[in-house]
C-alpha positions, -999 to +999 in steps of 0.1 A: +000+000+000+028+029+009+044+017-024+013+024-040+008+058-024+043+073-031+038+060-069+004+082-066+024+109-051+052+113-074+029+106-106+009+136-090+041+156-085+052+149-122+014+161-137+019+190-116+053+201-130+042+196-164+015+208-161+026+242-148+055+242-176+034+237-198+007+270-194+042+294-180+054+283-220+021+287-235+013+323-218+043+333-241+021+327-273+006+364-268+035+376-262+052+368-295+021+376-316+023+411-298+058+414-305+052+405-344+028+430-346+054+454-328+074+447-357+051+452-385+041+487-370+076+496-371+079+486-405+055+506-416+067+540-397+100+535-407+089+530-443+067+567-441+094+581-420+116+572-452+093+586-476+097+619-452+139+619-456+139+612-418+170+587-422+184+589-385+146+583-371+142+552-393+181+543-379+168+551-341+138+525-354+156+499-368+180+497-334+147+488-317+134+468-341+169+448-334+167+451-298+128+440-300+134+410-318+166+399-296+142+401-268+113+378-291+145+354-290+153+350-257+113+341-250+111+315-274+146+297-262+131+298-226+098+287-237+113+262-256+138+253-225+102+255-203+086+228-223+113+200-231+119+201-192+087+198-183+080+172-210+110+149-197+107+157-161+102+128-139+104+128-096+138+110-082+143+103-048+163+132-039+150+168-044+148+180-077+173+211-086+148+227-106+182+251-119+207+226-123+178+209-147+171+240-164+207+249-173+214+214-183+179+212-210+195+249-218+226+235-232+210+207-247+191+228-266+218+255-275+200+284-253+225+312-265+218+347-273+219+345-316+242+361-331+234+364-366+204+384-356+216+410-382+204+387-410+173+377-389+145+375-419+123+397-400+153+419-397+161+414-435+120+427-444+126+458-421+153+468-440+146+459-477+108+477-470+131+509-463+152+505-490+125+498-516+112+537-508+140+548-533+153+522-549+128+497-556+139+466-575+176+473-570+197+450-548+203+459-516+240+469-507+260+434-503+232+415-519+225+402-556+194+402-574+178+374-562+184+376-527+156+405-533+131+377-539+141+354-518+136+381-486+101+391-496+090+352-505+115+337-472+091+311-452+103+296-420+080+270-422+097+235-435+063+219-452+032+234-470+015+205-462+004+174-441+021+147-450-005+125-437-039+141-444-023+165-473-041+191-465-023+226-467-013+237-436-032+271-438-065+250-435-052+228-410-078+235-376-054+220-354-022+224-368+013+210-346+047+209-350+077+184-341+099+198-314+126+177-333+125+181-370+101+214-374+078+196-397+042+205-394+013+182-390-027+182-382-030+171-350-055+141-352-037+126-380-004+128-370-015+113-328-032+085-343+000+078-367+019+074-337+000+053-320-001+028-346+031+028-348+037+016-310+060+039-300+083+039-332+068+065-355+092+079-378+083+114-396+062+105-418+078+136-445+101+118-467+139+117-460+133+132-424+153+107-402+134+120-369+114+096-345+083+110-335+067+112-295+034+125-288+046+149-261+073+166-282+048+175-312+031+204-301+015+237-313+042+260-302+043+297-295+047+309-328+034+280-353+000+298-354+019+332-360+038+318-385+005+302-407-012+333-397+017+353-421+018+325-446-020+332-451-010+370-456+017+360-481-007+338-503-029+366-503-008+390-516+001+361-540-031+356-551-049+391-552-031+399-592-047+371-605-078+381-593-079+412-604-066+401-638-092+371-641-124+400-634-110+425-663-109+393-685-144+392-679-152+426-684-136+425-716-154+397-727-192+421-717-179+448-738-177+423-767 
């Protein structure tokens, strides 16, 4: 029976850590969509700022556009840190060194200030919107001409779609992503893949090497951002064509 009761106990203890790692990472989630916003606005400014001549006022911007997103960094490494060691976390006999275990999944995962920030793509857009005031469709200083296409078309994301229920991810309800590889899934599809798989799911994209477990595939603090500006890039994509289908067909009235 006092076997049974400490196992009670320490399962209890475990839920509890997790449980509370898991909502201190997921109250980040407003945070970064906040902060991405942040960054847009600033974009914009700096762009009407540049159409004003105010160079050293889009300069004083883009220094806090660069301290902002250091900042967005640092949140997502310690959400990131939050989750895996609440994920892995499991009671010993001894009391737990809650630091000693964050420092540890810290290195693990490479928790280090970046510092190639400077050619952060959301960094990159700041600059090349400025740029484009006065010298649209030229090449940035240092860069050739298709670097210019590759910023404004860049996507973090790895895949467009589920590999298991092929849907595109920007109609995906539930949408997750591997801690491991990055790759993106819907959520029913990709839990019941693993079960059936017993505990040895592989990632189902092809050539991805990376075994799958149900508590590392997760909607993390910025996957839902990240579709979100996806969306806005098909849009912008899209809206020419439009246009150009409708003056088809007032062309084809007139006649």
């Amino acid at each position: 029976m006092a076997s049974t009761s400490a196992s009670r106990g320490e399962d209890g203890a475990t839920g509890r850590i997790r449980s509370a790692a898991s909502s201190m990472s997921t109250e980040t989630i407003h945070l970064f969509a906040e902060i991405r916003k942040a960054l847009i606005m600033m974009k914009e400014v700096a762009v009407d700022l540049e159409k004003d001549n105010q160079s050293d006022k889009v300069k004083e911007l883009e220094d806090a556009a660069l301290e902002l997103l250091a900042s967005a960094e640092d949140c997502q490494q310690f959400s990131s840190v939050l989750q895996s060691v609440g994920n892995g976390y499991t009671r010993g006999a001894e009391l737990t060194d809650f630091k000693k275990l964050f420092d540890d999944e810290a290195k693990k995962l490479d928790m280090t200030s970046s510092s190639n920030l400077q050619n952060h793509q959301l960094l990159r857009q700041f600059r090349e919107a400025v740029w484009n005031v006065h010298h649209a469709g030229q090449p940035m200083p240092g860069e050739e001409q298709e670097d210019i296409v590759m910023t404004s078309t860049q996507c973090t994301l790895l895949n467009m779609t589920c590999p298991l229920s092929g849907k595109p991810i920007t109609e995906i309800a539930d949408p997750v992503r591997s801690m491991d590889c990055k790759h993106i899934y819907d959520k029913m599809a990709i839990m019941q893949f693993i079960r059936s798989k017993n505990g040895g799911a592989k990632c189902p994209v092809a050539a991805c090497p990376s075994l799958l477990v149900a508590d590392r595939v997760i909607c993390d603090p910025l996957l839902l951002i990240e579709i979100d500006e996806l969306r806005s890039m098909s849009k912008n994509t899209i809206r020419p064509e439009i246009i150009e289908d409708f003056t088809d067909l007032d062309d084809d009235n007139e006649d």
